[in-house]
N, C-alpha and C positions, 0 to 999 in steps of 0.2 A: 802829556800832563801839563796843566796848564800851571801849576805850583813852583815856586820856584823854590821849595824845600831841596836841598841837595841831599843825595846819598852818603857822601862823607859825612857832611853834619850829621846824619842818622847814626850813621856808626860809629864815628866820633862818642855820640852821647851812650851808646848804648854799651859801647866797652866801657864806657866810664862809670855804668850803673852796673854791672854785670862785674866787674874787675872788684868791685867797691862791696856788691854781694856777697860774692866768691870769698874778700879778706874780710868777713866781718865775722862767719861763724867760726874759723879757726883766731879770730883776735877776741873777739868775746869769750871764746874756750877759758884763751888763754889770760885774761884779763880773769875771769871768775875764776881759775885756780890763784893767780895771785894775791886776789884781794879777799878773796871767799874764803883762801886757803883748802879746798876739797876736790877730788875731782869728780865727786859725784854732785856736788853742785855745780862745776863745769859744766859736763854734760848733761846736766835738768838745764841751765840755760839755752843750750844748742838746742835740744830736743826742742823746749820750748820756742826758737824762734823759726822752727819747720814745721812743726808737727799743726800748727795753725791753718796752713798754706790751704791744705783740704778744704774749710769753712771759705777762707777769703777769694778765691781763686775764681768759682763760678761766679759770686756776686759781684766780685770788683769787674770780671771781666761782659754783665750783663750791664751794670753803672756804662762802663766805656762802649757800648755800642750802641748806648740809648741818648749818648753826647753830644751833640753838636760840636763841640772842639773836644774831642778825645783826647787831646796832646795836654789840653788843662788841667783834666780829671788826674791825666797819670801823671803830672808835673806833682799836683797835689799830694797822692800817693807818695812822690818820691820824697816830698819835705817830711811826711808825717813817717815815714820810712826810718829816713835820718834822725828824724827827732827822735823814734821810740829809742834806737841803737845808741842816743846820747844820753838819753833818760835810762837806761839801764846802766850806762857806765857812771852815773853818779850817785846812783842809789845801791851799784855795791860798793858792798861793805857798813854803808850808814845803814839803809833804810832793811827793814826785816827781807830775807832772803827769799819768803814764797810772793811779797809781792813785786820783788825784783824779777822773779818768774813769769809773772802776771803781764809786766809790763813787755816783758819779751815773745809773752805766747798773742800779745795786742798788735805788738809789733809785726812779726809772724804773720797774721793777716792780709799785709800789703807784701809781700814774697813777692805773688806773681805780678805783681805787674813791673820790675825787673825782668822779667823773662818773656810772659807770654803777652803781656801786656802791651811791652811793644813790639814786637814781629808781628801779631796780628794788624799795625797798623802800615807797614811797610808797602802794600798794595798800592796806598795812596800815597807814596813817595815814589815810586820807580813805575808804574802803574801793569799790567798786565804783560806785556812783548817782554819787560827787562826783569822779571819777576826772578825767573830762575837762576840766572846768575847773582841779582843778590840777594836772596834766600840763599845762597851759599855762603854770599859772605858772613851775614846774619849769624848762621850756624859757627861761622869761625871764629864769631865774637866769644862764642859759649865757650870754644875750647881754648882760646887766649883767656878768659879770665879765669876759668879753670886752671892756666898755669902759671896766672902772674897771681890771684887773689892768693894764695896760700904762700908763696913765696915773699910778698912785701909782708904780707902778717909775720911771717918768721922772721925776715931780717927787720921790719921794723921793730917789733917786740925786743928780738935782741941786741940792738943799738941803742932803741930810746924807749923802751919798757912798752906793757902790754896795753895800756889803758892809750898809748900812744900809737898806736896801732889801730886800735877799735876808733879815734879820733880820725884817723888817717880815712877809713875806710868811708866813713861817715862825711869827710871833703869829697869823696870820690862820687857818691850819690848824691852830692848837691853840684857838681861842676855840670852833671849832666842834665839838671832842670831845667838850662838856655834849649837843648835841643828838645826835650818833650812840648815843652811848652809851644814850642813853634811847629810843631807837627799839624799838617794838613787837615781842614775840616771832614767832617763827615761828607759822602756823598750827595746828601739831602734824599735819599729812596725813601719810598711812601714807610710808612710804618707795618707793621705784621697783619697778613691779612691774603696774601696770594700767592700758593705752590704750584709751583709745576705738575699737575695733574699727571703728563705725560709718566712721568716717572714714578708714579704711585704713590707720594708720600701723601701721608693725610696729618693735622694738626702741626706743621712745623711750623707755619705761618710766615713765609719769607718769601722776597722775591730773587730770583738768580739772579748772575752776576751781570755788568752790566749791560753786557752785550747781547745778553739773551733778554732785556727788557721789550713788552708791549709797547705797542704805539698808541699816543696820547690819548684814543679812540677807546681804549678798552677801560683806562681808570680814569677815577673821575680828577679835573684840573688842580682841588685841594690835597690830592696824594690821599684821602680816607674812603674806604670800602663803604657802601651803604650797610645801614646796619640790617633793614628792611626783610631784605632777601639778599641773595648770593646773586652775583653777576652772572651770566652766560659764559660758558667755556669761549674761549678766545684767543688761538695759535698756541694750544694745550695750556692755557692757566685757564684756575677754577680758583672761587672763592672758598676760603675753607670759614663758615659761618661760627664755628666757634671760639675764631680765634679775633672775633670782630667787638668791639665792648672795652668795658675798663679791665676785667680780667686779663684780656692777651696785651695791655698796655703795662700791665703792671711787671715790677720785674719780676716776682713769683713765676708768672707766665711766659717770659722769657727763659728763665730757669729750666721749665718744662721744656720749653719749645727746642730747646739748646742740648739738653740733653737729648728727646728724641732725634733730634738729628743727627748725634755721636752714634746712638744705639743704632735707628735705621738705615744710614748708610754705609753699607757691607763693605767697602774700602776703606772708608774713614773708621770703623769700627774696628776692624782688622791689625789697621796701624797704629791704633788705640791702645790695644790690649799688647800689642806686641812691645811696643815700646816701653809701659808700663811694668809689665814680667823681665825687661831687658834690665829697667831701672832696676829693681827688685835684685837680679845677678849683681848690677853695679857695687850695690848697697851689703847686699855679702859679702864682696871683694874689699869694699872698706874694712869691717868687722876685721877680717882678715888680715889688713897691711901692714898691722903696728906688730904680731908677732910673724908675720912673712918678713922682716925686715929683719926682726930680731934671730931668728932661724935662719937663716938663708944668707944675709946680706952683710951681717955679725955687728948690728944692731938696730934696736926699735925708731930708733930716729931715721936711720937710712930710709925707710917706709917711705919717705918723700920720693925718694929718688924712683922707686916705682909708680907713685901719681903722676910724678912729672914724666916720664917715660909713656904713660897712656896722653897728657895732655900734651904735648909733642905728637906723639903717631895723630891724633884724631886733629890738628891742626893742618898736619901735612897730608893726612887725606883729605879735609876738607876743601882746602886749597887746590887739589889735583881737582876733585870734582865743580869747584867755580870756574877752573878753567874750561871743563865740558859739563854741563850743568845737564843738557838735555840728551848725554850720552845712551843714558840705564832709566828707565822707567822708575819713579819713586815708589812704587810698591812695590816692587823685588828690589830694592836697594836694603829698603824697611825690613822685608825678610831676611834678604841675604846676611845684612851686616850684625843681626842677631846671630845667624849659624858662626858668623866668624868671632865672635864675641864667644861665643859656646869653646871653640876652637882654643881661643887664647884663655880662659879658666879653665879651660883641660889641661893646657900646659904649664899653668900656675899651680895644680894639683900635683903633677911629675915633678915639679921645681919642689915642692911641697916634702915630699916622698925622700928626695933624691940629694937634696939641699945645696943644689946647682944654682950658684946666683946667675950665670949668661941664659940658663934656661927661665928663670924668672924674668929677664931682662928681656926677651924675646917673646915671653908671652904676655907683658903689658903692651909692646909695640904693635903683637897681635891686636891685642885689645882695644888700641887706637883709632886700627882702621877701622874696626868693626863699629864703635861708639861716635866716631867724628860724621860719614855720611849718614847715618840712620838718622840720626837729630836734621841735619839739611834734608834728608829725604820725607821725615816725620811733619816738617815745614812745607814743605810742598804736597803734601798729602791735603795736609789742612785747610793752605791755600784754596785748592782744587775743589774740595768737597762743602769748604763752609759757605753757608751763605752771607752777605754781606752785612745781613739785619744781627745777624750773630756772631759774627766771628773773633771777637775780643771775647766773648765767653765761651767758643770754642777753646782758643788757644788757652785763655787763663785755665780754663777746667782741666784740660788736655796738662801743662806744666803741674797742678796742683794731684793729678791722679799720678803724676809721676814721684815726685817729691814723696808723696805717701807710700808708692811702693816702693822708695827707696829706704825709705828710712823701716817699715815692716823688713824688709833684708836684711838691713845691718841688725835689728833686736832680733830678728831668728837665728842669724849666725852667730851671733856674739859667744852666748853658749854652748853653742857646739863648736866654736874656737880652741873655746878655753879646755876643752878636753880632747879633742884632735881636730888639729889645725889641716890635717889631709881628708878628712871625711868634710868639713865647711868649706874647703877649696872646691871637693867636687861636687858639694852639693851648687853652689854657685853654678858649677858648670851644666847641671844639671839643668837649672831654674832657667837659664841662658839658655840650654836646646827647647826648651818648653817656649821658650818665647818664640823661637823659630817654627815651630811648629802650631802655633796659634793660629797665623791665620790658615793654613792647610784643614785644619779638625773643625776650624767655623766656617769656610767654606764647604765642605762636607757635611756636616749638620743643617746648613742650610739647605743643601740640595733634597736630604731626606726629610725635612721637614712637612708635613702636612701641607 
């Protein structure tokens, strides 16, 4: 790589944004019971700064691959990020409570590009030979700030009050602007207009990755397709004619083109849905941790000490696996680490039953392993399969299907918590072997397919 962007700087910034993520939705919780006084307005503000994610996630992540400096776009992102989270914390309590909402669900919008935003950009920092190892590290950032963002919200809240907390979080997403903003340009690849034929896709309109680029011979020297007619096939690419025009320029058409290549490629699709229904278990098991704590642990605060037990395990497995990054193929890691997730909500169910807190305590650690490589491996899945005209709105799309199945988890479970806490434990675990089983039943439907 000829950039002198470094990898520490990447991670540097990206724990900074990610850490800063992590303590904003438990310091806003808790900032809106303080000032709100309610905790059903608490929880409308949280709802409201995720439940966005869905909307913003494909567009923000088609904006960043249509960028010339990518790192700019998501710098931008990061300020108007910080800005929403500081704009909500001054307008409670003053300003009317549903547009305090408003301004959280606006916020909510730029979500992913904290997450997917930047790992999709990581190629062009370490560039392809060093991909795998940090893709690992990448993934470790999730599960460190997963165990420091909820932790500094707590002890900041309870040292220097809540609203000083949500301020905290809101420095931590502007320390990391230095590193987005300097993030490597775009490749310069032509614009949408030529698939790999070989491989049967048709309308996705991208070219592969770089190494499988034509020679200067097949396209023309300004990088645009003629509009005229379709080029001659050419070491298996072919023009696909209607993705040539202002149509396939637009981001509309990105949208499209971004999603068919989620949908048609069978591995990428696979690790898709898997990961998604995995979220989904996560997100029941939240529902669950405030009276697993109170039942079990002999009280609802302790509930922490079970998150932090899963962000531990999935630190210390990610870690094992940067050390051998190219040990386990990432799509049986993808599968596998959903069955062991299934595994450790089975044993939060027995814990459940039984009101054994070392068996609760053993099946978050379960839960670790299983949670910390699927995300590295879900990264490397993406990597591999997206094409480069796309892959910031892979990843974005990819983080925001997740966020949404998580959060569909925890409002399924919620209620059936609140009347047995051992029929929501296993139905998690239930939802969690359904993910493992995902891609097996869409591999199989494919083969009987027509």
């Amino acid at each position: 790589m000829k950039t002198r962007y470094a990898l520490p700087f990447y991670l540097g910034g990206v724990m900074a944004a990610r850490a800063g993520d992590e303590m904003s939705g438990p310091a806003l919780m808790l900032a809106g019971f303080a000032l709100a006084g309610s905790t059903t307005d608490a929880s409308s503000l949280l709802a409201g700064l995720t439940v966005a994610a869905a909307v913003g996630g494909p567009v923000l992540g088609a904006l960043l691959d249509r960028a010339r400096r990518p790192g700019r776009l998501l710098a931008g992102a990061l300020v108007l990020y910080a800005a929403g989270l500081a704009t909500v914390l001054v307008g409670l309590g003053d300003w009317p409570f549903p547009v305090t909402v408003l301004v959280a669900v606006a916020t909510g919008l730029l979500g992913p590009a904290l997450s997917g935003g930047w790992t999709a950009q990581l190629p062009r920092v370490v560039g392809r030979a060093r991909l795998p190892r940090a893709n690992a590290l990448d993934a470790m950032t999730f599960s460190a700030a997963s165990l420091a963002g909820p932790a500094l919200a707590g002890g900041v809240a309870g040292a220097l009050g809540a609203t000083t907390a949500v301020a905290v979080s809101v420095a931590l997403v502007v320390v990391a602007l230095p590193a987005a903003w300097a993030l490597p340009a775009a490749g310069g690849l032509p614009p949408a207009g030529v698939v790999p034929s070989a491989e049967g896709v048709s309308g996705v309109g991208v070219l592969p990755p770089a190494e499988g680029l034509p020679s200067a011979r097949v396209l023309p020297s300004a990088g645009v397709l003629p509009r005229a007619r379709a080029l001659p096939s050419a070491r298996g690419l072919s023009v696909a004619p209607s993705c040539i025009g202002a149509a396939a320029r637009s981001v509309s058409g990105d949208l499209a083109a971004g999603l068919r290549t989620i949908v048609g490629r069978p591995t990428l699709a696979r690790a898709t849905v898997t990961s998604v229904v995995s979220c989904a278990a996560q997100g029941m098991l939240m529902a669950c941790a405030a009276p697993l704590g109170e039942r079990v642990l002999g009280g609802a605060e302790r509930s922490a000490m079970l998150l932090t037990c899963v962000a531990v395990s999935a630190l210390a497995a990610d870690a094992v696996l940067a050390r051998f990054p190219r040990a386990v193929a990432p799509d049986m890691v993808v599968w596998a680490a959903a069955l062991v997730q299934a595994a450790g909500l089975g044993l939060v169910a027995v814990a459940a039953v039984a009101g054994q807190g070392l068996t609760l305590i053993v099946a978050a650690l379960v839960l670790g392993i299983g949670e910390g490589p699927q995300l590295a491996a879900l990264f490397a899945v993406r990597h591999r399969e997206s094409p480069e005209r796309l892959r910031g709105q892979i990843f974005t799309t990819g983080a925001s299907l997740k966020i949404t199945g998580f959060a569909l988890g925890a409002a399924a479970a919620g209620p059936v918590a609140s009347r047995s806490l051992t029929a929501a434990s296993a139905a998690a675990a239930g939802v969690a072997l359904l993910a493992a089983l995902a891609p097996w039943s869409m591999r199989m439907a494919a083969r009987v397919r027509p």
